[in-house]
N, C-alpha and C positions, 0 to 999 in steps of 0.2 A: 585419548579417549574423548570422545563427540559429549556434551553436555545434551544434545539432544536425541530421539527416538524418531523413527522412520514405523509412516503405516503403511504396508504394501496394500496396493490398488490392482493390481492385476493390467491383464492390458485393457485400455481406456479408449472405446470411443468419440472423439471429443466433439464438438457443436458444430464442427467444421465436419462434419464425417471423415476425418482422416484418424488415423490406430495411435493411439500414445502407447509404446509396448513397455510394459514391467514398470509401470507408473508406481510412482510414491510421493507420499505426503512426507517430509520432517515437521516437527512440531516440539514445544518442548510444554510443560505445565508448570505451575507454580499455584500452592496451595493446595488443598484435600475436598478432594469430592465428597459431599455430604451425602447421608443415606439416602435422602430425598432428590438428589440428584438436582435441585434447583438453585444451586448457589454457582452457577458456571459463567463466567466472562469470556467472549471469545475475542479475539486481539491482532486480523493479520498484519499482516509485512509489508512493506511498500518497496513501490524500486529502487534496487540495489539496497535493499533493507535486511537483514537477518534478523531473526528474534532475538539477540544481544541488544540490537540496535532498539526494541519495544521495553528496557528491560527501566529505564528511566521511569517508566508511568508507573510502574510496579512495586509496591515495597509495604511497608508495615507504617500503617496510621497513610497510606496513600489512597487514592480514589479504589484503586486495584489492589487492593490490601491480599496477599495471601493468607492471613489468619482468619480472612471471612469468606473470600471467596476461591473458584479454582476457576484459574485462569488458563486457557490454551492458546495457544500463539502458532498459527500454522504461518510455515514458511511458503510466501508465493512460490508458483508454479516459475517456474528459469531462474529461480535464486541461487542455483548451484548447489543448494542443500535437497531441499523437493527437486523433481524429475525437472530437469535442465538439459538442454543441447550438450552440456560437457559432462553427464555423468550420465546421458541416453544412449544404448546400443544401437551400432550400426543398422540399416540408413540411416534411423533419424535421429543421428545426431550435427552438431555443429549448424551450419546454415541449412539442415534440413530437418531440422526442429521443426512441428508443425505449431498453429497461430495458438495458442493458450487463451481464451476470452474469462473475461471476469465471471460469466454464467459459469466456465469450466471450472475455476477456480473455488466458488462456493460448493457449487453443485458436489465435489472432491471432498473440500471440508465436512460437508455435511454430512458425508458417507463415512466417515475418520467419527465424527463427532457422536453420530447415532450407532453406530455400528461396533467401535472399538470400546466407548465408554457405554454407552444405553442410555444416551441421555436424550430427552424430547423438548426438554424445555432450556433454554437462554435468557436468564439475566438481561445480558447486556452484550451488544456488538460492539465494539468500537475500533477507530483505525483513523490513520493518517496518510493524504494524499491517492496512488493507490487502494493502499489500505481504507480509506473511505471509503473511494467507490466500490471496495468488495461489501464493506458497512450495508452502504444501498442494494447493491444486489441480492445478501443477505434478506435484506426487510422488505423485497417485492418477493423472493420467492419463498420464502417461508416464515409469511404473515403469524402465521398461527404459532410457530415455535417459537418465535423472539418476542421478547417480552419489550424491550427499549434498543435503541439505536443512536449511535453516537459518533457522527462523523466528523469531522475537524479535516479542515485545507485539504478537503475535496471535494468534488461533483457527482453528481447520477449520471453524466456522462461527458466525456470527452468533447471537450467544445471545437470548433476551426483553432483557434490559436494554437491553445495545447497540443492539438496534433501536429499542426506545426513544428511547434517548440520541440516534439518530444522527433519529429521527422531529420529536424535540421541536426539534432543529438546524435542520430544513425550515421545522416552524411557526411559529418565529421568523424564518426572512429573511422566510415568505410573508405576514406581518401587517403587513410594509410596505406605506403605503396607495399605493402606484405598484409597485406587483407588476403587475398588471394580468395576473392569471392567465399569469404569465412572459414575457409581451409587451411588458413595462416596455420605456421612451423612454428613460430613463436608470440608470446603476446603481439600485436600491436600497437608499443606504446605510445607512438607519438598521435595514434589515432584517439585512445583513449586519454591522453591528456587535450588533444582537440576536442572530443566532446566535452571533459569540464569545462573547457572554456567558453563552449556553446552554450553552457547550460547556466556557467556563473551570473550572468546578468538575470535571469529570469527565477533563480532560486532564492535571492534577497532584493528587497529592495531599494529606488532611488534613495532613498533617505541612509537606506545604510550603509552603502555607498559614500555617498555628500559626507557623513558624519562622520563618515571612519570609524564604525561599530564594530568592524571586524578586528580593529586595534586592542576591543577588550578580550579578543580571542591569543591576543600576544603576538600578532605581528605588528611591522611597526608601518608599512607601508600599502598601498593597493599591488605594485608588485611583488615583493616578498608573498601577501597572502595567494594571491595568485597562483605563483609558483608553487607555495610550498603547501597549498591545498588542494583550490580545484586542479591545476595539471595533474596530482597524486591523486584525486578522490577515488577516482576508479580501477585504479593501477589493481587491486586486489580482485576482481573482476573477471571471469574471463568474460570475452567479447563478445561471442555468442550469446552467451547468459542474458547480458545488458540487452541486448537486441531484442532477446524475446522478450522482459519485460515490457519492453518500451513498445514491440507491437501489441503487448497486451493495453498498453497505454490508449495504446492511438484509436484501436478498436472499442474503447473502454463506452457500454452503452448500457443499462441496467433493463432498457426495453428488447435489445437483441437477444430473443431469446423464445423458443418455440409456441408458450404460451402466448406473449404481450406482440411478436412480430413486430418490433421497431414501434411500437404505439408509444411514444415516451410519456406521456399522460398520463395514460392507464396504468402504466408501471410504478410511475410516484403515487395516482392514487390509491393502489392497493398495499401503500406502508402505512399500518393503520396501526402501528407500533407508536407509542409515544416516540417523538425524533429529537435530538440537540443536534444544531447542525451549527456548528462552530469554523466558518470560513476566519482565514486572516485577513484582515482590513488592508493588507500592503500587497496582499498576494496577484501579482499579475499574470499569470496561465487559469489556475484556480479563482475566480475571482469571488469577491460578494454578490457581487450581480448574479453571476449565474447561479448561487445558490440559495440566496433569493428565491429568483424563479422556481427552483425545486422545494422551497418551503411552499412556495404559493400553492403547490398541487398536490402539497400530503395533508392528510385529513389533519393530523394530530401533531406537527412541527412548532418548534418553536426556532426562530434564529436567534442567535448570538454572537453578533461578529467580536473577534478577539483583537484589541486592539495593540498591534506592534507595527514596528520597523522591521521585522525580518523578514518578512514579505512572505514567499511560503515555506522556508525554514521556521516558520513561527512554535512550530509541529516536531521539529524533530527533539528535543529535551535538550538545546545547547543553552538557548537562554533562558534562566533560573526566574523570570518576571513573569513571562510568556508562559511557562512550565505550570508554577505555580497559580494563574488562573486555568487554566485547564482543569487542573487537577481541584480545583475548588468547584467549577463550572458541573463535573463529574460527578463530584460528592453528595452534590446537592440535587442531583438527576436521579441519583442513586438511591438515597435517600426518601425520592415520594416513591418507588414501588414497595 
């Protein structure tokens, strides 16, 4: 039995004019919608993220408390839970999945959010990596419903490196010789353990690396962890899935979008939402820098960089240090509305 619930979308439009047929949202909730309708936390996914995966921020006496607030947690668009290449009908499915933009992704939420619950008003957005940048896209297009904004180890859009990083991630599963231009028979493992390994240097950083931080994870080596993490990270994955996040990745711009037409500006200045924008200090694709820059152009931001060693895993709830300012950082955001 699914711990989660599925909103049917009908067939979708998407930014790209191409048809997403028999689209849906998975989503799960935690905590009770008040009468007032104004105690709502929205919370999405990031790549290769499930809502299990958001379930760390969430608890009793947490930032995310479900005894005060009701949390929703929509699953990105190619997560294999929401409308994915591997659970889309023929044509478009597999490597004919068409491009999912982060404009797609809220604009979908939003229609879940107002439409299934009746709610107009938002608490609070928050998200990691991904999941940020839906945060941003959230707070340019719908100024008026969101009340605060909370993104941590991400951007308002996808810089050169990152797409990069997130390009080189592709080239690596698709040089498996059973790719067969994503019409693969069976996984392609050795292409998805090639992407971990693409992506392990750029997901922690040198420090944690040099220091052997991963040691407190319980291996005892850089090969052993290697092995026995990033080549597995994505084994549970199908491969198409991963791909479409990661074009959502690449494409990731909170200005591309019918209103702002690529103004990146104009788009950060109409987040007139109170913002925390909590980059990690070691984070190299996500940088401080560049979020920086995105403070400098919203009316109402404050920065916070979070200082760790795990470069942009600082976000994901593995380290209990890193975790726990977060969730202080949160509390206290929370707190002045």
């Amino acid at each position: 039995m699914n711990d989660y619930e599925t909103y049917p979308l009908g067939d979708v439009v998407l930014q790209s004019g191409h048809l997403l047929p028999q689209a849906h949202i998975a989503y799960k909730t935690y905590g009770t919608l008040n009468a007032a309708k104004n105690n709502v936390i929205v919370y999405p996914t990031w790549f290769a993220g499930l809502h299990t995966d958001n379930e760390w921020l969430i608890g009793e006496n947490k930032a995310l408390d479900p005894n005060r607030y009701f949390i929703i947690v929509p699953n990105m668009l190619g997560n294999g839970l929401s409308s994915s290449p591997s659970n889309t009908p023929a044509p478009f499915d597999k490597s004919n999945f068409p491009l999912i933009s982060m404009y797609d992704n809220v604009r979908l939420q939003h229609q879940l959010i107002t439409q299934k619950f009746g709610i107009r008003i938002i608490k609070l957005v928050v998200g990691w990596s991904l999941g940020a940048m839906q945060v941003f896209q959230w707070g340019t297009s719908y100024p008026e419903m969101v009340e605060r904004i909370a993104p941590f180890g991400g951007t308002a859009r996808t810089r050169p490196l990152a797409q990069l990083v997130f390009q080189s991630m592709i080239a690596a599963l698709q040089a498996d010789s059973t790719w067969d231009r994503g019409h693969y028979k069976h996984q392609p493992v050795d292409g998805l353990a090639a992407m971990g390994r693409a992506y392990a240097p750029w997901g922690f950083s040198q420090s944690y690396y040099l220091e052997k931080l991963y040691q407190s994870e319980g291996y005892d080596s850089l090969k052993q962890y290697v092995e026995e993490y990033w080549d597995q990270v994505f084994m549970s994955f199908e491969a198409n899935d991963l791909i479409a996040m990661l074009r959502t990745g690449i494409h990731g711009d909170i200005s591309d979008n019918p209103v702002d037409c690529c103004n990146f500006e104009q788009a950060l200045s109409k987040i007139s939402s109170p913002a925390l924008v909590m980059p990690g200090s070691s984070d190299l694709f996500f940088t401080p820098e560049d979020s920086a820059y995105d403070v400098q152009h919203m009316p109402n931001a404050v920065y916070r960089p979070i200082e760790s060693k795990w470069g942009h895993c600082f976000g994901i709830g593995a380290n209990e240090t890193d975790s726990l300012v977060i969730d202080r950082h949160l509390k206290r955001f929370l707190e002045l509305g």
